[in-house]
C-alpha positions in Angstrom: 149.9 132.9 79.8 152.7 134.9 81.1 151.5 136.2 84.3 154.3 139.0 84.7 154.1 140.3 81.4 150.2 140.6 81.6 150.9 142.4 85.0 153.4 144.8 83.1 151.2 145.4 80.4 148.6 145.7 83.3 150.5 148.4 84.9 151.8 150.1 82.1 150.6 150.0 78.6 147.9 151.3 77.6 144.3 151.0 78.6 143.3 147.8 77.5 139.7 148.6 76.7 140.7 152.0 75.0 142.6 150.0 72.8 140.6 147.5 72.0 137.6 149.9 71.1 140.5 151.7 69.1 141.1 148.5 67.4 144.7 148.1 68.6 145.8 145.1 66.9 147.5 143.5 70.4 144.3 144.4 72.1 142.0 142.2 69.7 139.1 140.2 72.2 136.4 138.4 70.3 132.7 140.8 70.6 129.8 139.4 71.8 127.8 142.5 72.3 128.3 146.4 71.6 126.0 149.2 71.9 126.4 153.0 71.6 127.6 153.3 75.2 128.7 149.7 75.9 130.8 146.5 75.0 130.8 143.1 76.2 133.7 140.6 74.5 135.5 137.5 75.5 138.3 137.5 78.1 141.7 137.0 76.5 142.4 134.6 79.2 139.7 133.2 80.6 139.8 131.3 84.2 136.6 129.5 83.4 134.6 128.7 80.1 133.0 131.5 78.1 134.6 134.2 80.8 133.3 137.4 79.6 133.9 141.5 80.2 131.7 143.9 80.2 132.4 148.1 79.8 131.3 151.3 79.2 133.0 152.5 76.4 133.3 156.3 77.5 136.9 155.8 80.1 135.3 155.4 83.6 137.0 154.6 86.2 134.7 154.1 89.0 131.8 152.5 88.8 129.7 154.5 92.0 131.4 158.0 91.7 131.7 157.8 87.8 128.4 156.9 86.7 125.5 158.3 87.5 122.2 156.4 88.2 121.1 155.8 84.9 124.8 154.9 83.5 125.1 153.1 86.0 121.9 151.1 85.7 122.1 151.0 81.8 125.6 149.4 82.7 124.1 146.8 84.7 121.5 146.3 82.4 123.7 145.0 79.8 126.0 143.1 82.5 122.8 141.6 82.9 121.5 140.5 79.6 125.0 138.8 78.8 125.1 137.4 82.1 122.1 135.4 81.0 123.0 135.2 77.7 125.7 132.8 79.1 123.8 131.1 81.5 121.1 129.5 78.7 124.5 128.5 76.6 126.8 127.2 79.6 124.4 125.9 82.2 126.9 127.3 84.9 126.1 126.3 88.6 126.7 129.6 89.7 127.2 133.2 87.8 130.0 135.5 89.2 129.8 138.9 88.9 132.7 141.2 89.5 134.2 144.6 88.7 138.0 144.3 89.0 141.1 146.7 88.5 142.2 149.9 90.2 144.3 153.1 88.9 147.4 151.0 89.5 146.2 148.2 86.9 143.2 147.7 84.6 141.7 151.2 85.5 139.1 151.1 82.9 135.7 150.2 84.8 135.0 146.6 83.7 132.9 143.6 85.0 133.7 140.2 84.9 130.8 137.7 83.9 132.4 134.0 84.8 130.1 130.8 85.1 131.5 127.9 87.5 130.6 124.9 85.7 128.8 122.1 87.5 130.8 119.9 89.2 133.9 122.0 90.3 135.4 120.9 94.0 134.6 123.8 96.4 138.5 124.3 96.9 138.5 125.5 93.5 135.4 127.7 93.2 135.1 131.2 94.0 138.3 133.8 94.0 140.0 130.2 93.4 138.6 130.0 90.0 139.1 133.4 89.0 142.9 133.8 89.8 144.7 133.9 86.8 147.4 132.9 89.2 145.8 129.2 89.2 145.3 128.6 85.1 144.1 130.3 82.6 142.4 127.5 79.6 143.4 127.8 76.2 140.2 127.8 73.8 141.4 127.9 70.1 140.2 131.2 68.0 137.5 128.5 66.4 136.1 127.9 69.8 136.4 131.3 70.6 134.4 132.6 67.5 131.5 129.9 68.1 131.2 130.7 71.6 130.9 134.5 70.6 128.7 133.8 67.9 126.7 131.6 70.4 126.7 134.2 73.0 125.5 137.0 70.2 122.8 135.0 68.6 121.7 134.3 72.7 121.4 138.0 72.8 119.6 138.5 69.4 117.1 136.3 71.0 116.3 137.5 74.2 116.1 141.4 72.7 113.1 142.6 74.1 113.3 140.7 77.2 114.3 141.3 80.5 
């Protein structure tokens, strides 16, 4: 990964989840989940395995003055469901949840879903492991597309549960 062209493209191209959802070709993340209001695909460059993101797919910006409660909470809703769609496939230790960017970079409301695996030394756990700054792993598009297809048959499953 090339950490100051992802911060240009960051800063200044275009939204990154508007183009995606407009089927940009250099915007392309491997879906997991997608609803009338929402989207939840791999991250490009993932910092841990089976890193997700998770949006609205209207262009919010903020996710307390934006939304209101039932957005909001429909929002979470989903963060939640493929949060624990993860956890049954990855076994993570811990589950992070954050929403990230700002209008100078990665404006478009977002939340992060990223398991720690078992295992990792406390050093590297926490804003350690989710600094692209520090690594970002390589999965191939095969591992990719199973993990997604994992991920999606996960969330076929627990439909109807909460």
């Amino acid at each position: 990964m090339d950490l100051d062209a992802y911060v240009a493209r960051a800063r200044n191209g275009p939204c990154f989840i508007c183009a995606y959802l407009d089927g940009h070709p250099d915007y392309r993340h491997e879906p997991v989940y997608e609803d009338d209001a929402h989207v939840a695909f791999l991250d490009r460059w993932p910092t841990l395995p089976g890193k997700l993101l998770v949006a609205p797919k209207a262009h919010i910006e903020h996710a307390v003055r934006d939304l209101g409660e039932t957005a909001y909470t429909e929002l979470m809703l989903v963060v939640r469901r493929v949060a624990l769609a993860m956890e049954e496939i990855l076994r993570p230790e811990r589950t992070y949840l954050l929403s990230l960017g700002s209008r100078q970079g990665n404006a478009h409301l977002h939340w992060h879903i990223a398991g720690l695996p078992p295992g990792v030394p406390y050093e590297r756990q926490q804003f350690h492991a989710l600094m692209t700054e520090n690594g970002v792993l390589n999965p191939t598009p095969d591992e990719n597309s199973d993990m997604a297809r994992r991920l999606r048959a996960r969330l076929a499953a627990r439909r109807g549960r909460t």
